[in-house]
C-alpha positions in Angstrom: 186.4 112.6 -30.6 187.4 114.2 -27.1 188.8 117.8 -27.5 192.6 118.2 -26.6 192.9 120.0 -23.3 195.2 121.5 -21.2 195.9 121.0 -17.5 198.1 123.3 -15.5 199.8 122.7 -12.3 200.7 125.5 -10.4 203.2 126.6 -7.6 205.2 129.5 -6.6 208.0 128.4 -8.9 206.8 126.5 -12.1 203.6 125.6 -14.2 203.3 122.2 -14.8 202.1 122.0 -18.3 199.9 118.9 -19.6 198.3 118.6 -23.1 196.1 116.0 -22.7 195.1 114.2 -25.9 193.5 111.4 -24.6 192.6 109.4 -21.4 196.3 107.2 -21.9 198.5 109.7 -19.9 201.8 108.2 -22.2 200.2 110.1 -25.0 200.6 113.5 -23.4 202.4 116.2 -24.0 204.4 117.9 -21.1 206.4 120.5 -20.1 207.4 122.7 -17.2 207.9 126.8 -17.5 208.5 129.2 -14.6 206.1 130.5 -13.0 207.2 133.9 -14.2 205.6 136.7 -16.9 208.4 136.7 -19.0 208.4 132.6 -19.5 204.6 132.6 -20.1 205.2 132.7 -24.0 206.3 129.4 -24.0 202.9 128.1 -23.0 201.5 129.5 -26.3 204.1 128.3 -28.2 203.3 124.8 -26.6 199.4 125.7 -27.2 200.5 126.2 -31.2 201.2 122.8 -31.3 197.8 121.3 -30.6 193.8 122.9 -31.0 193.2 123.4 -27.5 189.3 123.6 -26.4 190.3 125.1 -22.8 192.8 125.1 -20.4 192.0 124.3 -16.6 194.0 124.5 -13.3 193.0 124.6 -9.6 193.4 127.9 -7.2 196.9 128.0 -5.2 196.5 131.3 -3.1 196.8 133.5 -6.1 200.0 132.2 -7.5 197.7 130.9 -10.4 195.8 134.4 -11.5 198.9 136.1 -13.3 199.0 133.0 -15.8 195.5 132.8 -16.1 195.3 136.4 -16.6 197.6 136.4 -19.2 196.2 132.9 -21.1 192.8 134.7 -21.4 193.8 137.7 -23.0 195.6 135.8 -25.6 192.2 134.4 -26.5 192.2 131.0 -24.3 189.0 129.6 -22.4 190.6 129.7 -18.7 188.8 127.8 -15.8 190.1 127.9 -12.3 188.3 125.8 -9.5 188.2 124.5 -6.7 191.8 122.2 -5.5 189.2 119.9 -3.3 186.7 119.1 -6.6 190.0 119.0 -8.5 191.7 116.3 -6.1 187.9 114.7 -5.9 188.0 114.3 -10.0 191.8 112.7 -10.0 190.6 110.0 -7.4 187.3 109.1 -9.4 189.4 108.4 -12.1 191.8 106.2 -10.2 194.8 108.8 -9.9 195.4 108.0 -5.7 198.8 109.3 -6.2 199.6 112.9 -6.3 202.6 114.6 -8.1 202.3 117.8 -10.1 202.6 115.5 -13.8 200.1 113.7 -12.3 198.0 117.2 -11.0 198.3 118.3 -14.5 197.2 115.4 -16.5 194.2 115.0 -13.4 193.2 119.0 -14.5 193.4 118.3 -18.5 191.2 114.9 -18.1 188.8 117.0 -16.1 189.0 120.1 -18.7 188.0 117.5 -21.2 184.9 115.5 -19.5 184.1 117.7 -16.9 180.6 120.4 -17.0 182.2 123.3 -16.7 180.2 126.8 -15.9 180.0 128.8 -19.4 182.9 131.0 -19.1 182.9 134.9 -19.3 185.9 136.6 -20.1 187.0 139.4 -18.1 187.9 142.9 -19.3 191.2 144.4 -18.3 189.6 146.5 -16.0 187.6 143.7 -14.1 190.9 141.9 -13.7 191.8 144.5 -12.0 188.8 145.7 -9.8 188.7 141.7 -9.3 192.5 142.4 -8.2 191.8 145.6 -5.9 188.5 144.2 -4.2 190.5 141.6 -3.0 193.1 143.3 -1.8 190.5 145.1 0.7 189.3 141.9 2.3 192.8 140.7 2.9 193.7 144.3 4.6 190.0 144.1 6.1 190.6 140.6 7.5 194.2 141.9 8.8 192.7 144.8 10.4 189.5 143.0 12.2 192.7 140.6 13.8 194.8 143.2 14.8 191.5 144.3 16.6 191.1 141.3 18.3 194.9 141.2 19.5 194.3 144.4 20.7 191.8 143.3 22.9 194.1 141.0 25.1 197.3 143.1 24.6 198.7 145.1 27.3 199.0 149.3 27.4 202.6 149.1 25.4 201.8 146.7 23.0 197.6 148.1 22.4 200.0 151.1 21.5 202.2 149.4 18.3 198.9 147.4 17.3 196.7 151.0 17.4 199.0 152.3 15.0 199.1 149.4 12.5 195.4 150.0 12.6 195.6 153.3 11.6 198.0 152.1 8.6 195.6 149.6 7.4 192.9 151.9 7.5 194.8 154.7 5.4 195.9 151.8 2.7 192.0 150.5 2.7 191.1 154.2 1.8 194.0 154.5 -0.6 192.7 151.1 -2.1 188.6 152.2 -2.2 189.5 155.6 -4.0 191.4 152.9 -6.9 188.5 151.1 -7.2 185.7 153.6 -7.5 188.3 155.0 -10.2 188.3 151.5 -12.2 184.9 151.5 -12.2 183.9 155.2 -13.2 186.8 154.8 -16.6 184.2 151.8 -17.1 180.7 152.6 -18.6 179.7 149.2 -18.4 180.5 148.5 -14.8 179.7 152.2 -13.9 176.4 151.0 -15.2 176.4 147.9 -13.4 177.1 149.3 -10.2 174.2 151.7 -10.4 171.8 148.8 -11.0 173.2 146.7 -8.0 172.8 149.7 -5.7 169.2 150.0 -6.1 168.9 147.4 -3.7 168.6 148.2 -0.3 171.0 147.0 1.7 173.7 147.2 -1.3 176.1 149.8 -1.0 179.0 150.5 -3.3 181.8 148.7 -1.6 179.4 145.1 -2.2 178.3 146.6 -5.4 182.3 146.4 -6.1 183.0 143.1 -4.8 180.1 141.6 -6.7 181.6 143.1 -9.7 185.0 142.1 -9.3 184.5 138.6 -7.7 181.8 137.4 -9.9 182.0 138.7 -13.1 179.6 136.0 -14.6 176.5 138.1 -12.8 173.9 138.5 -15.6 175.1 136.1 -17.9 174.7 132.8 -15.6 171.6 131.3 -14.3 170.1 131.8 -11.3 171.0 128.3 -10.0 174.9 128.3 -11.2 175.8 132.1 -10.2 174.8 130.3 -6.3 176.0 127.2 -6.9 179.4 129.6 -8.0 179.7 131.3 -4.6 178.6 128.9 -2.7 175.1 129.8 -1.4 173.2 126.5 -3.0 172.7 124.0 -0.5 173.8 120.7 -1.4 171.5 117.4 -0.4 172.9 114.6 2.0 170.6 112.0 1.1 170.8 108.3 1.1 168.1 105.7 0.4 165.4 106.8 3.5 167.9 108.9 5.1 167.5 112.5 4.4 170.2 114.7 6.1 170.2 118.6 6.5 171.1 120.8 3.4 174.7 122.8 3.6 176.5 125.1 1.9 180.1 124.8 0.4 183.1 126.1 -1.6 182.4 128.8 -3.8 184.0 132.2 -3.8 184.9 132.7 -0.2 185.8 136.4 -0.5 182.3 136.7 -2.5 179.5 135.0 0.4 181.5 137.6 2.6 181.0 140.5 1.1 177.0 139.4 0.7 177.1 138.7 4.9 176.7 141.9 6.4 174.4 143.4 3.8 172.2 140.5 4.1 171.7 141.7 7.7 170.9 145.1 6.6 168.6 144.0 4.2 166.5 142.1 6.4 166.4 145.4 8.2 165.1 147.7 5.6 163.7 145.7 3.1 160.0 144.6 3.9 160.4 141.8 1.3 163.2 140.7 2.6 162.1 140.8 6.7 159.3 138.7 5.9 161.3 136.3 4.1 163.5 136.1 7.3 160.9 135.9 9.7 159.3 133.2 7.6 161.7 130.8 7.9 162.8 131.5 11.9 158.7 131.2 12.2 159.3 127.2 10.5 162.2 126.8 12.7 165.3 127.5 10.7 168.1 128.6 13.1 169.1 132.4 12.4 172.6 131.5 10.6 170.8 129.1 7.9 168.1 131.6 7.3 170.3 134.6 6.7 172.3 132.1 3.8 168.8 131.7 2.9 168.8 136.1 1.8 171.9 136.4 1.2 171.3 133.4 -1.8 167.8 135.6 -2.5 169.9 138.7 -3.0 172.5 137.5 -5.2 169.4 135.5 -7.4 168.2 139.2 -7.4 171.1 140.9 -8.4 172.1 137.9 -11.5 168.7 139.0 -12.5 168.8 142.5 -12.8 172.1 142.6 -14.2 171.1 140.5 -16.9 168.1 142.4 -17.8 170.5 145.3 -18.2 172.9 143.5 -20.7 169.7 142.3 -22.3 168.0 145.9 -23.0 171.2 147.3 -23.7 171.9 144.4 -26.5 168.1 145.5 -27.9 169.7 149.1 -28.0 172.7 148.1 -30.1 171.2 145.6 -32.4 168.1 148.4 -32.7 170.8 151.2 -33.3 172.4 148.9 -36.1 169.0 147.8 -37.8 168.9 151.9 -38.2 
């Protein structure tokens, strides 16, 4: 029998709500709640009602992460993913039309058939370094386009953009200092962080953003932590045509944070240079090679994190055999 899932449509204004018993859309149970903390009750109250297995709904510029926040630390199994593989799953199964009952039944069908990465549940504090981190890259991206305005801009107006630079950079300061706090209160992630900086190349602000954004390092395979951010190329084959590999989706905020260090580490890391040079030497154009060690570094880092959680369980369970 298929587990009862549930889909969740989301906006600015409502969640959608679907329980989805079966593939017969008539047979579901719906309802819509505001899109607001204090309304979020009712979706448990819905969630009473039925044995759900997990409840799935698609990113919509962060109007989604307060619900889902608040689903998983009531206990629930919460997936968010991509709206293009979401939209992709509602037209193989013949839903053309697009309403938010139908977006919500569309994410509880796919919650229910769909191979789903095994999910990790955050800790208060990693929602919130996840929240802090990115925060930076927003004010970071800001900053890097007031720099470009800047650029064209004549003497009065370089004047008004200089000194929304200068803001930005105080509130990125402000906003590092916050999360080097989150993560010192946190043994685990102070740990973490210690590990991931061994690398050259990795400094604390990545070591952050690789904590916060993908929170599954060390408990995910190789293959699925870069399938998760987007560094696993995908084939384009048919029959005897064989087209180039390419990389998409994923964590955006993540493969950015991986793109600069990647450049140092081809720098400073003999391992990693060689790598590099290897695959310019076969022809590989400079941007494709760099994906190629930026994938090698998070692989790297999935691996040494979970060897970490791995010795660490040997010390408990050896502490407890005591």
């Amino acid at each position: 029998m298929t587990a009862i899932a549930m889909g969740i449509d989301v906006d600015s204004r409502n969640l959608e709500i679907c329980v989805v018993i079966d593939e017969d859309a008539s047979n579901a149970v719906r309802e819509t709640v505001p899109n607001q903390q204090k309304d979020f009750h009712r979706i448990l109250k819905c969630l009473k009602q039925q044995k759900i297995s997990r409840v799935l709904m698609e990113a919509s510029g962060g109007y989604e992460q307060n619900v889902a926040n608040y689903l998983t630390a009531n206990g629930l199994d919460v997936y968010v993913v991509n709206p293009r593989q979401a939209r992709n799953f509602a037209r193989g199964i013949g839903l053309n039309a697009k309403t938010d009952k139908i977006d919500a039944f569309a994410l509880g069908r796919m919650a229910q058939v769909a191979k789903l990465p095994p999910k990790v549940r955050p800790r208060p504090n990693q929602v919130k370094l996840k929240q802090w981190v990115t925060r930076r890259s927003k004010l970071m991206e800001n900053m890097q386009a007031e720099r470009n305005r800047k650029r064209l801009a004549d003497a009065e107006m370089k004047e008004s953009i200089q000194t929304h630079i200068q803001f930005l950079k105080k509130e990125i300061e402000q906003i590092e200092k916050r999360i080097e706090e989150i993560i010192r209160s946190d043994e685990s992630m102070a740990a973490k962080k210690r590990v991931l900086t061994q690398f050259k190349g990795i400094g604390d602000k990545t070591a952050a953003a690789m904590l916060g954004l993908v929170p599954e390092l060390g408990y995910i395979s190789n293959e699925k932590v870069s399938s998760l951010v987007g560094l696993a190329p995908m084939a384009n084959d048919s029959g005897t045509f064989k087209g180039k590999r390419f990389i998409t989706g994923g964590r955006t905020h993540a493969r950015k944070a991986l793109y600069m260090p990647a450049w140092v580490t081809v720098q400073r890391d003999p391992v990693m240079t060689e790598f590099y040079q290897r695959l310019i030497s076969r022809g590989k154009l400079k941007k494709v090679s760099i994906v190629a060690v930026m994938r090698k570094m998070l692989v790297r880092m999935n691996a040494a994190i979970r060897n970490y959680i791995e010795t660490e369980e040997k010390k408990s369970n050896q502490g407890i055999t005591k």
